[in-house]
Legacy VTK file of the C-alpha trace (Angstrom):
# vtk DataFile Version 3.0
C-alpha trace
ASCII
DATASET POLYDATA
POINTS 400 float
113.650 8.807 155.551
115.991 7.544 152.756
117.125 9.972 150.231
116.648 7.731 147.412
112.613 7.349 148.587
112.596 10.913 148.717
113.884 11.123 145.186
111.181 8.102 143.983
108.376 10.116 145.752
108.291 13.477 144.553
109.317 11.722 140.744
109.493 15.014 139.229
111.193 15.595 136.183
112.852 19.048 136.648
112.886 19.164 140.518
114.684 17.433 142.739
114.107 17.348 146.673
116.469 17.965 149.183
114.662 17.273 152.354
111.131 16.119 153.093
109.426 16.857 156.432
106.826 14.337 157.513
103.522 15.837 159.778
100.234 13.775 161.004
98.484 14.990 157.801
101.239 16.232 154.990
104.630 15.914 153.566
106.296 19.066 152.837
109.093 18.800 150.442
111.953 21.056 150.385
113.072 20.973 146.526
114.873 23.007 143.810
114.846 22.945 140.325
117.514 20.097 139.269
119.296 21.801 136.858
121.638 24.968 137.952
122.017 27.125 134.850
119.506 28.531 132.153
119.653 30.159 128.562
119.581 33.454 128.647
116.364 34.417 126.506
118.033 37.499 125.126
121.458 36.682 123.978
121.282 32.905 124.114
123.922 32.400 126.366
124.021 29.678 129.167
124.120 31.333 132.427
124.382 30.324 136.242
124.475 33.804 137.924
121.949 34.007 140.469
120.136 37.241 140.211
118.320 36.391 143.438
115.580 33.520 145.202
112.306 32.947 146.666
110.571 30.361 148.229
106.990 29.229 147.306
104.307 26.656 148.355
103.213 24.369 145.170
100.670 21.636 145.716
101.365 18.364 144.227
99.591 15.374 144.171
98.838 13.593 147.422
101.061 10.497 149.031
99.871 7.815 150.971
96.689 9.875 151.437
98.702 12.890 153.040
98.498 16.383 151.467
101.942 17.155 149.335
103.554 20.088 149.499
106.197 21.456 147.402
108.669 24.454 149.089
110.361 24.807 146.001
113.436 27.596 146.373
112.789 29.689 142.931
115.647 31.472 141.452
115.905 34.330 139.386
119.497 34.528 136.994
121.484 37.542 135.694
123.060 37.379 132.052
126.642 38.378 132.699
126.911 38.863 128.838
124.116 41.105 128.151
123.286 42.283 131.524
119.769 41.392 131.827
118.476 40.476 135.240
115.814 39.207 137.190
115.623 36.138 134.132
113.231 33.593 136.570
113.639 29.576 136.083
110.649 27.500 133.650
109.656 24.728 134.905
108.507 21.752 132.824
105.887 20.375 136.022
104.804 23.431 137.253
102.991 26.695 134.950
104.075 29.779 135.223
102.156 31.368 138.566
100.833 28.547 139.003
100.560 27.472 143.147
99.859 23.242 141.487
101.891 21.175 139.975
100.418 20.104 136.023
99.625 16.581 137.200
98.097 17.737 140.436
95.892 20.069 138.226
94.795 16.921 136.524
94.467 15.009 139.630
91.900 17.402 140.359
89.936 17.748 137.099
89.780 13.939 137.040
88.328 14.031 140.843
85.194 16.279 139.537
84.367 13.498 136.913
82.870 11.872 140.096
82.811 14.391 143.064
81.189 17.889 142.857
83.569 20.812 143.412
83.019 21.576 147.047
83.683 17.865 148.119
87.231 17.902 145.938
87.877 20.970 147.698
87.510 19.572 151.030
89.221 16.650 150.667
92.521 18.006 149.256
92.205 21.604 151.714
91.488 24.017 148.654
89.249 26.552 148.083
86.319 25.814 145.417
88.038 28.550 143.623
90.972 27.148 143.466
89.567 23.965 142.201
87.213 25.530 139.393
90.488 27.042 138.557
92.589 23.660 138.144
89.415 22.565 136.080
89.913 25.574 133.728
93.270 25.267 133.129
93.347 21.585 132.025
90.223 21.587 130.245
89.689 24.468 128.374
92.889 23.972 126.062
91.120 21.079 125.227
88.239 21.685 124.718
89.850 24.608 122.038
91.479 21.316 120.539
88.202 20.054 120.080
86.709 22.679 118.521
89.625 23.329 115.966
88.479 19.105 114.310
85.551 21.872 112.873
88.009 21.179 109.628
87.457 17.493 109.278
83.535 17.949 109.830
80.869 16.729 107.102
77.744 16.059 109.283
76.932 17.907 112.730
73.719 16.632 114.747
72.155 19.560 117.389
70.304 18.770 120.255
68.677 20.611 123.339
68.970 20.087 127.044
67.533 21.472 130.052
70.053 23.464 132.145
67.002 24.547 134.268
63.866 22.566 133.482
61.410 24.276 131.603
63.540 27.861 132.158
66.896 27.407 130.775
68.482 25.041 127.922
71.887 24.853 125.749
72.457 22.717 122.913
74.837 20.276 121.935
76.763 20.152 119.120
78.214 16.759 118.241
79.570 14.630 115.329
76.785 11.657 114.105
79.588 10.012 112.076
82.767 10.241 114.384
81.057 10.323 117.535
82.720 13.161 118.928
81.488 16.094 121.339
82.678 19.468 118.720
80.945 22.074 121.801
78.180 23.052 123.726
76.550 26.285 123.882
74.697 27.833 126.418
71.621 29.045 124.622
69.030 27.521 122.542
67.812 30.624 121.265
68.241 31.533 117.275
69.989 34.137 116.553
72.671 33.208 119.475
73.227 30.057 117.481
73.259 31.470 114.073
75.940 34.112 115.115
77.659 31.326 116.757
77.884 29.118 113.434
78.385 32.337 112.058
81.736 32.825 113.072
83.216 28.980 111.476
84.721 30.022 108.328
83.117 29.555 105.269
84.882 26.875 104.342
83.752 24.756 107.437
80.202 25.648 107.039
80.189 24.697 102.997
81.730 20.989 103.749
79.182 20.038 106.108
76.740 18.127 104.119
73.981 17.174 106.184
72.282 18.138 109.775
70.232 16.350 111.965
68.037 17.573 114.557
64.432 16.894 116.045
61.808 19.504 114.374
61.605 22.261 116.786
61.150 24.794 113.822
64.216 27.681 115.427
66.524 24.553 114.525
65.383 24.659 111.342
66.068 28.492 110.831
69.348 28.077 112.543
70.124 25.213 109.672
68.980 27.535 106.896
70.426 30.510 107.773
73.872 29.001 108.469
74.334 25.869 106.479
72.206 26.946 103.009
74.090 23.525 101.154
73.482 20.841 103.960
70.468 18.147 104.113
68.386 18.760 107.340
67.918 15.075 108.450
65.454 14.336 111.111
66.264 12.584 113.591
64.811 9.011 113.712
64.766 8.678 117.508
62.359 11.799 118.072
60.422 9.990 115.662
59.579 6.719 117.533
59.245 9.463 120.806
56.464 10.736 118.572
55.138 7.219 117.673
55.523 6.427 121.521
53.658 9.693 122.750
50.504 8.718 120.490
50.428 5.256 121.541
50.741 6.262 125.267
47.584 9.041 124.652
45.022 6.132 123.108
45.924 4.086 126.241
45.234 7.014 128.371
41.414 7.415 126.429
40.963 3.926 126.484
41.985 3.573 130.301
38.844 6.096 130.380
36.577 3.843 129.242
36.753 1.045 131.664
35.972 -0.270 134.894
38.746 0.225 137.750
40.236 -3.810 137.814
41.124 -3.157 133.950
42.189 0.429 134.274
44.808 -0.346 136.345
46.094 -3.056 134.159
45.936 -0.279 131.110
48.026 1.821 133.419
50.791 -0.471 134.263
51.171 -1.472 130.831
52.432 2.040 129.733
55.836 0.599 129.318
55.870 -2.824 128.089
53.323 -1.054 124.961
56.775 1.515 124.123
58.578 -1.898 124.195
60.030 -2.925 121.042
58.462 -6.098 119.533
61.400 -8.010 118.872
62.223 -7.491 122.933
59.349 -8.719 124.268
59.270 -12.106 126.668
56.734 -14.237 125.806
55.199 -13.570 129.020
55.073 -9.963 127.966
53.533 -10.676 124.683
50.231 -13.088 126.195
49.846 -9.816 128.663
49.415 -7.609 125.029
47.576 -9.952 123.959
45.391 -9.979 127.216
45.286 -5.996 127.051
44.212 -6.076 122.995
41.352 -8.199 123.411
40.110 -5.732 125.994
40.694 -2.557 123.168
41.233 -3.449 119.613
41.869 0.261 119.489
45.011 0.190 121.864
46.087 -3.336 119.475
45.872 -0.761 115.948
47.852 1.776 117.924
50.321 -0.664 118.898
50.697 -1.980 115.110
50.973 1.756 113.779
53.823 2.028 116.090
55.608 -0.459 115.062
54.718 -0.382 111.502
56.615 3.222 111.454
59.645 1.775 113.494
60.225 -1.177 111.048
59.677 1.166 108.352
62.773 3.358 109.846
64.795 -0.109 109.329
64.560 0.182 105.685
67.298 0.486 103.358
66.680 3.560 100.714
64.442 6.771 100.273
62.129 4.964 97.653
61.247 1.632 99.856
61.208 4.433 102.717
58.504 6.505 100.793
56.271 3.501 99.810
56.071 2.278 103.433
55.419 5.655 104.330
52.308 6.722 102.087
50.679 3.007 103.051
51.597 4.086 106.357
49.414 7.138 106.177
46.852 4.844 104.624
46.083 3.253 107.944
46.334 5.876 110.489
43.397 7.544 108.258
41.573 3.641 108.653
42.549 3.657 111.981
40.347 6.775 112.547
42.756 7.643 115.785
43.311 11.115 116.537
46.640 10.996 118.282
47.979 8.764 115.173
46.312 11.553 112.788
48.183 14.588 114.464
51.581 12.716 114.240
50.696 11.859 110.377
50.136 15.494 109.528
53.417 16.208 111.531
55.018 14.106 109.299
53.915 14.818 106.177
55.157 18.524 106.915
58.509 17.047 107.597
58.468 14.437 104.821
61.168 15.343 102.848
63.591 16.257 105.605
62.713 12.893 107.517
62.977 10.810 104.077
66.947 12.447 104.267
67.468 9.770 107.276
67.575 6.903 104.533
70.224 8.917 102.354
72.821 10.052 105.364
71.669 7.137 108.261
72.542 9.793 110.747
70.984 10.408 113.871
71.367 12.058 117.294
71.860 8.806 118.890
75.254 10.270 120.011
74.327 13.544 121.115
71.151 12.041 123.286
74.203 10.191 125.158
75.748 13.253 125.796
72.633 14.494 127.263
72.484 11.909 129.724
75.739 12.991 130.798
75.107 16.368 131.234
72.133 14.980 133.535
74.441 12.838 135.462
76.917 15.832 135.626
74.006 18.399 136.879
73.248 15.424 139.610
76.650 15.049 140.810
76.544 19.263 140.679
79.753 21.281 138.609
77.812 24.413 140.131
74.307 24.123 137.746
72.915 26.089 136.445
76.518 27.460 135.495
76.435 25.782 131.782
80.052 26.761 130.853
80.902 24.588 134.062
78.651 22.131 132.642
80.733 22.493 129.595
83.789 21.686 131.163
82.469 18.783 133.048
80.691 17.013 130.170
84.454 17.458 128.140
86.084 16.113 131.409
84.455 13.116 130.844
84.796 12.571 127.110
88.177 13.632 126.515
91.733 11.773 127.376
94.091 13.870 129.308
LINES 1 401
400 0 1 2 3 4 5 6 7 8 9 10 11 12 13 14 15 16 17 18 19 20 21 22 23 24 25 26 27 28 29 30 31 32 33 34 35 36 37 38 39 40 41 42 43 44 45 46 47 48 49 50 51 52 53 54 55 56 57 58 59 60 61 62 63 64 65 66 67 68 69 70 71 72 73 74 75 76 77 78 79 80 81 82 83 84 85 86 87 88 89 90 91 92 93 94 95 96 97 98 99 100 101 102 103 104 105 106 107 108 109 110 111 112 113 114 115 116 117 118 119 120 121 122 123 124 125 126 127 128 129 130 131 132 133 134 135 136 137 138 139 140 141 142 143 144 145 146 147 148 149 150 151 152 153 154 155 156 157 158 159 160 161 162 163 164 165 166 167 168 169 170 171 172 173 174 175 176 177 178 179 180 181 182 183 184 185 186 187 188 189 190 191 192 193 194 195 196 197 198 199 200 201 202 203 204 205 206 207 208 209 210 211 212 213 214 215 216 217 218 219 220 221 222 223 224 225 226 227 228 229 230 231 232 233 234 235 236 237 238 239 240 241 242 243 244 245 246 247 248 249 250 251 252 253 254 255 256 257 258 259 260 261 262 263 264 265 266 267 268 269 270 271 272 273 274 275 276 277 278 279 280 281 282 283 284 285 286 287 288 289 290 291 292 293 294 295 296 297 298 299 300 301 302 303 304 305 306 307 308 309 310 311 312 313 314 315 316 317 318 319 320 321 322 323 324 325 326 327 328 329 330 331 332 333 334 335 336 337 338 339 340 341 342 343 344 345 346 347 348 349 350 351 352 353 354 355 356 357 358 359 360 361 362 363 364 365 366 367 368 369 370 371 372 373 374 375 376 377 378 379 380 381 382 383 384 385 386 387 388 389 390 391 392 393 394 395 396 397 398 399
């Protein structure tokens, strides 16, 4: 093979190859770093004695879908000026220890986006370890660059997941207004996150103005404890869940009341009721229709559900409030106990849900990132390891 294509392969900025050796399944390149002298980091002096070499294996990334390896000759210089010795080359491709180049490192971290660890190991004849480890090293600096935007913060929005359903969960913390992933911790519990927002500065903690969150009550405490100036804003889309979750239990009682033919129709409609009204088909609409003549009940249900979501579509805290108490009005009318359990729900949140129509935040953006943590537990970064998790979920948000 041509010099000049070994040169344009390997396309490394501070080594150059001298040789290349071709196999069924790899290309092993013999290189050295291009430049023959260093600075001295003592006395500053440019110096070309060689103290003494070694050669080492580096992986780099693959070539015409062979394996690429690196036997780079290493050298270490002696200062003739100030006599120090054993002063080893820096390389700008390749970390120092490190057995991968930088960009094969990424190569690898942008593999796991879509592959779980053990497949990216086989493929490119690693260990998992040594993958994980590649992961690490290109993530975690940023997610530390991340973390330091804490600065520029004015509204955070904290959510729950399910690391293990129903035995383990971590939160998200994200910015509503930027749309930007700031961490994600792996524990819901309260006092873990109020040591954790405990250890911002002041400073960061005083200029965020407003939180929202659903109304799990430690959330709450975490907010008061940690944040004593900020709004706690409900968030609106745990609100129509609500609204959806009483709608969906009147079907259920009303499916109780009827003969099999119709119950199955009250079953199968579970979805199109959640749909929004402005969505529906005009087929879907004559089947509501069809269902409310059957239950006048399930039609009320339907209207108090989306009498609260076009009340959420209002403009200010004082139109807000007005829909609100006539919305109250007619659950009590409505005489439907689902309805009246969410009512007294919300009247115990009022104030903090009434703070949606000051900040129009939500955690529309953190329930995204949710949905990539469960596509990143289904592809599998090693659940229920949550600070792999972590990485993974920041793998796929963040340029690199």
């Amino acid at each position: 093979m041509q010099y000049n294509n070994i040169i344009k392969f390997l396309d490394l900025p501070d080594i150059i190859a001298t040789e290349i050796i071709s196999t069924e399944d790899r290309y092993i390149f013999i290189a050295e770093a291009k430049k023959n002298h260093i600075v001295c980091p003592q006395c500053g002096n440019i110096i070309n004695k060689i103290h003494d070499t070694k050669w080492q294996n580096i992986r780099d990334i693959p070539i015409r879908g062979k394996l690429v390896i690196i036997r780079l000759l290493k050298k270490r210089y002696r200062c003739p000026y100030c006599h120090k010795r054993g002063i080893p080359e820096k390389y700008e491709s390749i970390d120092k220890y490190a057995r991968n180049t930088k960009r094969f490192d990424k190569c690898l971290a942008k593999e796991t986006v879509s592959k779980d660890y053990s497949k990216v190991a086989r493929e490119n004849g690693l260990s998992y370890t040594a993958v994980n480890n590649a992961v690490k090293k290109v993530i975690d600096p940023l997610i530390k660059q991340q973390v330091s935007k804490l600065s520029q913060l004015k509204a955070i929005s904290i959510d729950e997941f399910a690391v293990l359903k129903r035995h383990k969960y971590g939160v998200s913390i994200t910015d509503p207004i930027n749309r930007e992933l700031i961490d994600i911790l792996p524990t819901r519990k309260k006092d873990d996150l109020i040591n954790y927002f405990n250890c911002w500065e002041d400073e960061q903690r005083r200029q965020i103005q407003s939180i929202s969150m659903d109304m799990w009550r430690p959330f709450k405490a975490v907010a008061d404890a940690a944040f004593t100036h900020a709004k706690i804003v409900i968030d609106k889309f745990h609100l129509v869940t609500l609204m959806n979750r009483a709608l969906d239990e009147v079907r259920k009682q009303v499916q109780q009341t009827v003969n099999n033919h119709q119950r199955r129709k009250f079953f199968q409609s579970r979805l199109l009721l959640q749909k929004r009204a402005e969505e529906l088909t005009d087929e879907e609409h004559e089947k509501l229709i069809k269902l409310f003549e059957l239950s006048p009940a399930l039609e009320k249900a339907w209207e108090l559900k989306e009498e609260f979501r076009d009340l959420l579509q209002l403009d200010n805290v004082k139109e807000a409030t007005r829909a609100l108490k006539r919305w109250y009005k007619e659950v009590i009318k409505s005489k439907l106990m689902p309805f009246y359990q969410v009512k007294k729900i919300i009247q115990r949140w009022e104030g903090k849900i009434l703070n949606y129509f000051k900040t129009k935040i939500t955690n529309g953006f953190a329930e995204g990132i949710n949905n990539k943590i469960k596509l990143i537990k289904r592809i599998g970064y090693g659940v229920p390891n949550v600070m792999n998790l972590r990485r993974g979920v920041f793998n796929v948000m963040l340029s690199y």
